[in-house]
KOLDREN-115692 format. One line per 8 residues: for each residue x, y, z of C-alpha. Coordinates in pm, whole numbers. Layout:
N
X:Y:Z  ... .
END
This chain:
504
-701:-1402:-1531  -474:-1287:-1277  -171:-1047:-1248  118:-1093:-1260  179:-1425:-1454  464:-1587:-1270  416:-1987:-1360  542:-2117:-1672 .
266:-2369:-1714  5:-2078:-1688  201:-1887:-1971  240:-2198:-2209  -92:-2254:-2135  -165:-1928:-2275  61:-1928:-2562  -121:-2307:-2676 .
-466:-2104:-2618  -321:-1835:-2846  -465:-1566:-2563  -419:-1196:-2649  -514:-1107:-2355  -147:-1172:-2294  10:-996:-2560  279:-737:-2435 .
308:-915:-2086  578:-1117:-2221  732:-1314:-2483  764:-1643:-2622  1168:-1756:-2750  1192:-2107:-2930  1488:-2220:-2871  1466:-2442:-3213 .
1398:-2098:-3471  1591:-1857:-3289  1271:-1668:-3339  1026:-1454:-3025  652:-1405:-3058  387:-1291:-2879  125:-1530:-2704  -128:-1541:-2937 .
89:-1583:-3255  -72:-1820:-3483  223:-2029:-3549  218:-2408:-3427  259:-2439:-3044  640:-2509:-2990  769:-2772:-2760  757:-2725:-2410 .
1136:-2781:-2396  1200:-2544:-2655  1041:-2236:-2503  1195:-1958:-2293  948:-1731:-2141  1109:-1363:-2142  956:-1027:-1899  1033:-788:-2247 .
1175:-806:-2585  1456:-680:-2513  1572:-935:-2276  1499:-1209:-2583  1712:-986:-2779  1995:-1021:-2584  1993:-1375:-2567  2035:-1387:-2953 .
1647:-1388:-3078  1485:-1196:-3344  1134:-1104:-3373  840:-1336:-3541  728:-1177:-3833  433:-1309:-3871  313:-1192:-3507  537:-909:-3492 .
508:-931:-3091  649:-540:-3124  309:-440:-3228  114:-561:-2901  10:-286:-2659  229:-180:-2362  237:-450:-2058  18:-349:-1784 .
292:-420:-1554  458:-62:-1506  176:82:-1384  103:-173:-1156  380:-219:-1031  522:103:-899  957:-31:-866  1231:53:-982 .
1232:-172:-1313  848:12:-1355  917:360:-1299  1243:284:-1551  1008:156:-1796  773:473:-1785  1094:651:-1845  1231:492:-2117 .
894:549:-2307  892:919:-2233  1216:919:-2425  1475:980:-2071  1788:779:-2250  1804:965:-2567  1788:1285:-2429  1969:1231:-2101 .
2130:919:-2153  2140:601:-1913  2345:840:-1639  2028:1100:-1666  1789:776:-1632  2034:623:-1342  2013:994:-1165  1654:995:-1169 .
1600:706:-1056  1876:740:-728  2101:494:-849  2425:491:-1037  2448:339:-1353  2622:68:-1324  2384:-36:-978  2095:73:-1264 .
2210:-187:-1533  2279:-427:-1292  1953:-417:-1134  1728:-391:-1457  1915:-668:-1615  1859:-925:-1313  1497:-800:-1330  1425:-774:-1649 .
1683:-982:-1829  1787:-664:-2026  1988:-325:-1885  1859:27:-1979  2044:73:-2288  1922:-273:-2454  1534:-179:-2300  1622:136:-2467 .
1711:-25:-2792  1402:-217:-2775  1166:9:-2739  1338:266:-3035  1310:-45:-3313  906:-61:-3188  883:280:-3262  1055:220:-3624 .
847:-84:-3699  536:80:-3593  617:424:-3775  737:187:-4101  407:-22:-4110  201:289:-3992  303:591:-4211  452:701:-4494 .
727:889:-4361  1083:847:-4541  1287:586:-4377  1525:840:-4235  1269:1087:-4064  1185:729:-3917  1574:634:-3820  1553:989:-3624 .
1162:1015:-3474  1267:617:-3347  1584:787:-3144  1866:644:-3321  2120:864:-3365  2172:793:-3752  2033:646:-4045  2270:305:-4012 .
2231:275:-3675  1813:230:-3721  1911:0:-4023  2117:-207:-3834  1900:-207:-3550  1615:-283:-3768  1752:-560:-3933  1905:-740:-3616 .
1526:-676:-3448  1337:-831:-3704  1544:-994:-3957  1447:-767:-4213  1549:-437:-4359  1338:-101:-4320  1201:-161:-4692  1097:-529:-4620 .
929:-417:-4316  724:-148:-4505  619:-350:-4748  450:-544:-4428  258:-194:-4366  -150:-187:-4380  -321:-115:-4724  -491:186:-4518 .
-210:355:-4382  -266:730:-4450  6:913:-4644  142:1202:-4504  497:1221:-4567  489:1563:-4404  789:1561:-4156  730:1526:-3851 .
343:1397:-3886  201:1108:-3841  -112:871:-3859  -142:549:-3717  -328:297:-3508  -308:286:-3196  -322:-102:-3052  -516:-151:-2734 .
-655:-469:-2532  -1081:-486:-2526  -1312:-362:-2469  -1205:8:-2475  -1459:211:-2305  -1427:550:-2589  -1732:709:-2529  -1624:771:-2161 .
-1313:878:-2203  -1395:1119:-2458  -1671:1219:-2265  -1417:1298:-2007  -1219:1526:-2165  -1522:1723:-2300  -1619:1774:-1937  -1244:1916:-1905 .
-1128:2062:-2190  -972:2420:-2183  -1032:2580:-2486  -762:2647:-2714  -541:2372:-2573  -792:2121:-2639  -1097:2029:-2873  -1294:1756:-2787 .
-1599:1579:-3054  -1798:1287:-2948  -1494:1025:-3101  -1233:1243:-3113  -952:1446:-2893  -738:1699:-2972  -493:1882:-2800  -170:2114:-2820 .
119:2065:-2604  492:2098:-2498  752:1884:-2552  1119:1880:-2499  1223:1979:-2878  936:2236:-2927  543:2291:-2971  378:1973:-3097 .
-57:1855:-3191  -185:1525:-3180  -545:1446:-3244  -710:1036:-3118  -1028:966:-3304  -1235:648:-3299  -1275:529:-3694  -1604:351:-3793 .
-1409:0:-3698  -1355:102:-3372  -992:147:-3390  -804:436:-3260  -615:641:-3459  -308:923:-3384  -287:1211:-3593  35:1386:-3492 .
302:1674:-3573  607:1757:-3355  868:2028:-3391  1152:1816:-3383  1125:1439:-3498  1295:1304:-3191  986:1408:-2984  724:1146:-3181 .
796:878:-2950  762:1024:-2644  476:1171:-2761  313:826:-2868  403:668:-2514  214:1049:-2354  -97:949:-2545  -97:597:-2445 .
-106:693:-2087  -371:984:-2146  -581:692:-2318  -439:436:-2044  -401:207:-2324  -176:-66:-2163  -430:-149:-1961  -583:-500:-1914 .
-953:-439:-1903  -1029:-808:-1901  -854:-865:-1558  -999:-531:-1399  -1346:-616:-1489  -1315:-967:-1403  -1189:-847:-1069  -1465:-590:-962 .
-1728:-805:-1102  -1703:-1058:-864  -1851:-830:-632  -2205:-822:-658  -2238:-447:-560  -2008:-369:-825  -2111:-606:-1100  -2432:-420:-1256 .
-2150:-133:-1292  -1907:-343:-1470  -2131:-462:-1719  -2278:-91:-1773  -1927:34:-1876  -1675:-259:-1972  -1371:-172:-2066  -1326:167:-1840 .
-1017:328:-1865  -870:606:-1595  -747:916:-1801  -377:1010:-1751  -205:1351:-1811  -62:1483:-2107  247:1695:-1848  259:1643:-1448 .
343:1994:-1428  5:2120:-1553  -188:1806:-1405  -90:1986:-1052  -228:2336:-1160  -505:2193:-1311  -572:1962:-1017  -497:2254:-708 .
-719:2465:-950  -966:2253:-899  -982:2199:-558  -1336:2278:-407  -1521:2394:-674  -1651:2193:-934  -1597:2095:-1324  -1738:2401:-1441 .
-1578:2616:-1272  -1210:2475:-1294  -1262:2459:-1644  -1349:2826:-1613  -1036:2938:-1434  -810:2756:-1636  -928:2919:-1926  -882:3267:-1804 .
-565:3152:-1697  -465:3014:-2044  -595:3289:-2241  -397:3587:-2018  -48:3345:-1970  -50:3058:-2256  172:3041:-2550  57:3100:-2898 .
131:2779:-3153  182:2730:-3508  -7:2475:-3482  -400:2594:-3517  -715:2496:-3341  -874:2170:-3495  -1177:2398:-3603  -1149:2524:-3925 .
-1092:2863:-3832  -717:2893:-3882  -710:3050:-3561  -323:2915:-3374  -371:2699:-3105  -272:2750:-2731  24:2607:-2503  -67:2530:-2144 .
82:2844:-1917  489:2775:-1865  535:2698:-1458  742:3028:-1486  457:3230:-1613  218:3098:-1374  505:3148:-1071  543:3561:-1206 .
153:3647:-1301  -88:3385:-1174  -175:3598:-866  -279:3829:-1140  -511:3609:-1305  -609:3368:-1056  -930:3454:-834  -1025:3296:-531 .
-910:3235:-175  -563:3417:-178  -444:3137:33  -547:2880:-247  -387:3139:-491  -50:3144:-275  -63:2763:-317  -113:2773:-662 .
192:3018:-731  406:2848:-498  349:2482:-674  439:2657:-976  718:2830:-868  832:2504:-656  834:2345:-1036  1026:2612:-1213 .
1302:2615:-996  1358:2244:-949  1261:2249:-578  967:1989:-665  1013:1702:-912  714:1550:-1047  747:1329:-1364  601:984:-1492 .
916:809:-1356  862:920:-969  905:660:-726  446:709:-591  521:705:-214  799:945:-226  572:1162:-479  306:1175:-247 .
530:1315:40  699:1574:-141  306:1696:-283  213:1688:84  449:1901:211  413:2179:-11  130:2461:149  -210:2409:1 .
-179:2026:-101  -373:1772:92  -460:1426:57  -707:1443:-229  -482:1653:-417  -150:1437:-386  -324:1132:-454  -577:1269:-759 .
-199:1353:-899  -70:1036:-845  -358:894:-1004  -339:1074:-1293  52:1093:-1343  155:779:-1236  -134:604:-1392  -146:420:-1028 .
-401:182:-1072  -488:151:-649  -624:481:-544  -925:586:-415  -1022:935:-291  -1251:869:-19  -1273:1229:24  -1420:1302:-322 .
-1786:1411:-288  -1891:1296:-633  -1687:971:-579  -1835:909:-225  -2221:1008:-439  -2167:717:-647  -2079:483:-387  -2361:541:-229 .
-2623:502:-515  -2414:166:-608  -2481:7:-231  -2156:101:-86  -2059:264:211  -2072:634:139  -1856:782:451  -1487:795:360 .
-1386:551:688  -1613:249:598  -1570:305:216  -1203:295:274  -1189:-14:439  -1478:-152:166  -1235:-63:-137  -949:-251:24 .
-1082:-582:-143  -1061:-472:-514  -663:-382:-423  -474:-311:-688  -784:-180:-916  -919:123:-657  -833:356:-925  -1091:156:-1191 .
-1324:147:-851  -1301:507:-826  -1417:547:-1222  -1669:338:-1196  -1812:559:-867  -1770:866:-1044  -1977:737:-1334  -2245:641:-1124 .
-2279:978:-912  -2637:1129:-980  -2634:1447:-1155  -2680:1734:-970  -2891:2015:-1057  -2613:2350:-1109  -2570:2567:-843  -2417:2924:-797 .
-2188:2840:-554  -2068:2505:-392  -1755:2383:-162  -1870:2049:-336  -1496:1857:-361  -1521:1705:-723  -1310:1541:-1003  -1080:1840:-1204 .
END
């Protein structure tokens, strides 16, 4: 399979094949039910004349269609396409998720994204057959469907976690969407939905395209995790964090099906989307694992590690902000010992939760440090070069102020410019960042010793020139290259003290 699908014969091909593998890339309108579905619904292949192909949901809802309900084409995972593609229509998309409209409205999206809003709306719509505040319509009655079928929460805690602004509005919305009201829906939900009417909580599954390599990204983490912040068990994650309305937990485990589940609470219900969208880009779970593996396997030095790990995902970041500390921290030393300084730095400068640690001891939970805290004490706390510690501060104090910008909606190239002209940020930096923010798909860090390790025991080039130029045949998977390098770096024996460049 390749990306993207442009041909309408290739997409009714896959909607007569019933692929998932296509589910969330786009949707299906028949012209002769007024009704949208998802590729693989199960329904009887419509007519080719009947069938209008649209790039999102929302765009079929604005020419008039309603939502299968058999499929429920809401419930497929995320397209792959935003983080592929790295345009305007993408970064708005990333945006949207993270909740930019409701709390900023479509001028605070338009702003961010250099346009005005009426250039904005015009764009989106000729892209995307939908402008932002339809997209952002869209994506509020997924959240209520998936929150209705998912939890037990009343149906106006759902209204208000979804965005909507009151009760009627998510019932109207709700009914247009799907052609049923919020009861009808829930009646839909799964027999083993956990009950937790607990404001503000959830529990649900979290919908993903195989395979879904959990071990290693779990694995991951564990290498990573700062404790406090975050608690990590062979299927499960856990992790405290910030969010615009307040403190808020979530926990991912892997059940005995295989399925991923969220466990969350937020401080104020308006923050559960966002925070939904944050863990599917930690988990990168809009990715399409089928047409990443399909593309690095059909090199032969990369095939032996494809079928080893199938499914690999690259980790995003739970805040840009902290992904920069953590990644500057990191710089030139290795796992351990980042994880080591950002523990002392958490302990002396990190917020106290109400949330506790996952551990049974009751004990409250930590916040990663505020940029503000790290700008007026790191020095204090931070050991090292002092001109790695100057960076450090200044990064942080860069962020507090506003001088540097770094969010999920960044346009990469400009990103990568403004990283690289702050002191004390080079190449692997900027790009490890962009990696991990952006969830750019296309990067390689030829400069990584661990990466460059791995490389060479797979029967690559392992000097960053001829690796470089190597790579440039998986384009757009170097980031899923890059994982698959890192996995297959021997293990080194621990040393006392290294320059070794590795993966923070």
């Amino acid at each position: 399979m390749s990306l993207p699908v442009i041909d309408f014969d290739e997409r009714y091909r896959a909607i007569s094949a019933r692929d998932t593998r296509f589910d969330g890339q786009f949707v299906t309108a028949v012209r002769s039910t007024g009704i949208y579905c998802r590729p693989s619904c199960p329904a009887r292949t419509p007519k080719p004349e009947n069938v209008t192909f649209y790039p999102t949901s929302a765009a079929a809802h604005e020419a008039g269609y309603r939502a299968c309900k058999r499929c429920l084409p809401e419930a497929a995972p995320g397209s792959p396409a935003w983080d592929i593609r790295g345009d305007t229509a993408a970064r708005a998309m990333r945006l949207i998720a993270d909740g930019v409209v409701e709390r900023e409205g479509v001028p605070g999206l338009a702003s961010r994204l250099g346009y005005s809003s009426r250039h904005l709306t015009r764009l989106l719509a000729a892209e995307l057959g939908a402008g932002p505040l339809a997209l952002a319509r869209a994506h509020r009655a997924h959240t209520a469907r998936m929150l209705l079928v998912g939890t037990d929460m009343p149906v106006s805690d759902v209204a208000f976690s979804a965005g909507f602004a009151s009760i009627r509005q998510g019932n109207e919305t709700i009914r247009e969407v799907f052609g049923l009201t919020p009861g009808e829906l829930r009646a839909r939900r799964r027999r083993d939905a956990a009950a937790d009417p607990t404001p503000g909580a959830i529990d649900l599954v979290l919908p993903y395209r195989g395979p879904f390599d959990a071990a290693g990204v779990f694995a991951w983490m564990a290498a990573r995790a700062v404790p406090g912040i975050e608690t990590v068990a062979p299927n499960s994650f856990a992790r405290h964090l910030r969010l615009a309305g307040g403190p808020a937990w979530f926990e991912v485990r892997q059940d005995a099906s295989s399925r991923l589940r969220l466990r969350a609470s937020v401080t104020q219900l308006g923050d559960l989307a966002p925070l939904v969208a944050t863990v599917r880009r930690i988990f990168d779970l809009d990715a399409d694992p089928l047409a990443v593996d399909d593309a690095l396997s059909a090199h032969p030095e990369l095939a032996p590690l494809v079928a080893r790990t199938p499914g690999i995902r690259v980790p995003g970041s739970a805040d840009p902000h902290e992904m920069l500390i953590r990644a500057m921290i990191g710089q030139q030393i290795t796992v351990v010992a980042a994880r080591t300084a950002l523990t002392a730095l958490a302990d002396a400068l990190g917020e106290r939760t109400p949330h506790p640690v996952p551990d049974g001891t009751g004990e409250p939970g930590l916040l990663f440090p505020t940029m503000s805290a790290i700008a007026a004490h790191g020095a204090e706390v931070l050991r090292g070069p002092a001109a790695r510690i100057r960076a450090i501060v200044g990064a942080a104090a860069a962020l507090a102020d506003g001088t540097l910008t770094l969010t999920v909606g960044d346009d990469g190239v400009q990103q990568r410019s403004a990283l690289l002209a702050m002191p004390g940020i080079g190449p692997w930096t900027a790009d490890y960042v962009r990696m991990r923010v952006l969830g750019d798909p296309d990067i390689l860090l030829p400069g990584d010793v661990a990466l460059r390790a791995g490389a060479a025991a797979s029967g690559l080039p392992g000097d960053p020139g001829p690796l470089t130029d190597w790579a440039e045949r998986v384009a757009p998977w170097r980031s899923y290259l890059s994982a698959h390098l890192w996995r297959a770096a021997p293990v080194r024996p621990a040393r006392t003290k290294t320059t070794k460049k590795e993966t923070p």
